[in-house]
C-alpha positions in Angstrom: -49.2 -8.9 -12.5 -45.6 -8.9 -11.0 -44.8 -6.1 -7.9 -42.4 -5.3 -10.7 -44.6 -4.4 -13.7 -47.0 -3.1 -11.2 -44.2 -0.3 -10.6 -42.6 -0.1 -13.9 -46.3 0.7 -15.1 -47.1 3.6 -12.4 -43.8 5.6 -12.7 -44.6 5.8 -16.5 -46.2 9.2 -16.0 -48.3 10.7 -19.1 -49.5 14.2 -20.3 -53.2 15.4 -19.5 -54.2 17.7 -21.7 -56.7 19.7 -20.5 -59.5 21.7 -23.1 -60.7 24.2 -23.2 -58.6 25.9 -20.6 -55.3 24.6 -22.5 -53.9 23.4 -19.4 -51.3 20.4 -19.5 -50.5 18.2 -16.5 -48.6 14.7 -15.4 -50.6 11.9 -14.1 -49.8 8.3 -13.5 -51.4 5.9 -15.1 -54.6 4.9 -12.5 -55.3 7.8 -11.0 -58.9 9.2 -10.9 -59.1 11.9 -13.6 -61.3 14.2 -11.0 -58.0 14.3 -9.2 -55.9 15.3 -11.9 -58.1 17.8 -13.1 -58.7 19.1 -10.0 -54.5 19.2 -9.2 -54.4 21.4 -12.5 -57.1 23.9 -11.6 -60.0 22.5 -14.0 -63.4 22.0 -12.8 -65.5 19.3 -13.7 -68.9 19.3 -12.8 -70.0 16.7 -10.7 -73.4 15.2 -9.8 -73.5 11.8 -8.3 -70.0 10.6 -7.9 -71.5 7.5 -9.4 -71.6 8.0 -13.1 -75.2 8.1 -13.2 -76.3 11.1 -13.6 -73.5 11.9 -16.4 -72.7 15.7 -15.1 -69.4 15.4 -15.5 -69.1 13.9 -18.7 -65.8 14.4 -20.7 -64.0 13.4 -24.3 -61.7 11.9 -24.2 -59.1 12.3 -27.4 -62.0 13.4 -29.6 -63.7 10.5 -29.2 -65.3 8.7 -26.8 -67.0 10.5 -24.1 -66.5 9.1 -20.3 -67.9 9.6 -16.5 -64.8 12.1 -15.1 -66.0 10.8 -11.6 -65.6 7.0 -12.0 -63.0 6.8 -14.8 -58.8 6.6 -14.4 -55.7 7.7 -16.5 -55.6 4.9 -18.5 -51.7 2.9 -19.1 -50.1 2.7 -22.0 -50.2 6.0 -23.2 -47.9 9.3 -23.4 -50.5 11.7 -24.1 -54.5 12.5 -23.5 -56.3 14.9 -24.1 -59.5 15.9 -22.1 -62.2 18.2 -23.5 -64.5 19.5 -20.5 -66.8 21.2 -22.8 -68.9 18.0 -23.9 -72.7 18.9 -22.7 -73.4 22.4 -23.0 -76.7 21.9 -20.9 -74.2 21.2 -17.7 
C-alpha cells in the first residue's frame, strides 16, 4: 500500500459506539479498541492481553463477538457499534 493510501485510510476517522453505557467516540481506523474504549471512559475487562482467556469479549455490530484486547478499529467503515455486555459470567 502507497504512503498515500496509508494516510488517506487513517484520517478517515469512524464512530464507536459504545453499549451499554451509550457512549459515542472517534477512532481511526487501526487503533486497538482497548484504547478507544478506554479514551471514552468504558471498561473492558481484561484477563490475558492475549485473547486467550476471552475476558474481554465484545460484539461487535450485533454479530460477531471479538477479543477487545487483541482486535483494532477495522477500515472501511463510518460506524460501529460495541456491546460490552457479552458474557455475563465476566
Amino acid at each position: 500500500m502507497s504512503q498515500i493510501l496509508k494516510k488517506m485510510v487513517n484520517s478517515q476517522s469512524l464512530q464507536i459506539h459504545f453499549l451499554p453505557d451509550d457512549i459515542t467516540v472517534s477512532a481511526q481506523p487501526g487503533e486497538a479498541i482497548l484504547e478507544v474504549a478506554n479514551r471514552a471512559g468504558v471498561s473492558i475487562p481484561t484477563g490475558c492481553l492475549m485473547g486467550s482467556c476471552h475476558a474481554c469479549e465484545v460484539e461487535i455490530d450485533g454479530g460477531d463477538v471479538i477479543c477487545a484486547c487483541i482486535s483494532a478499529v477495522p477500515p472501511g467503515r463510518d460506524k460501529i457499534t460495541i456491546n460490552v455486555s457479552v458474557d455475563p459470567t465476566w
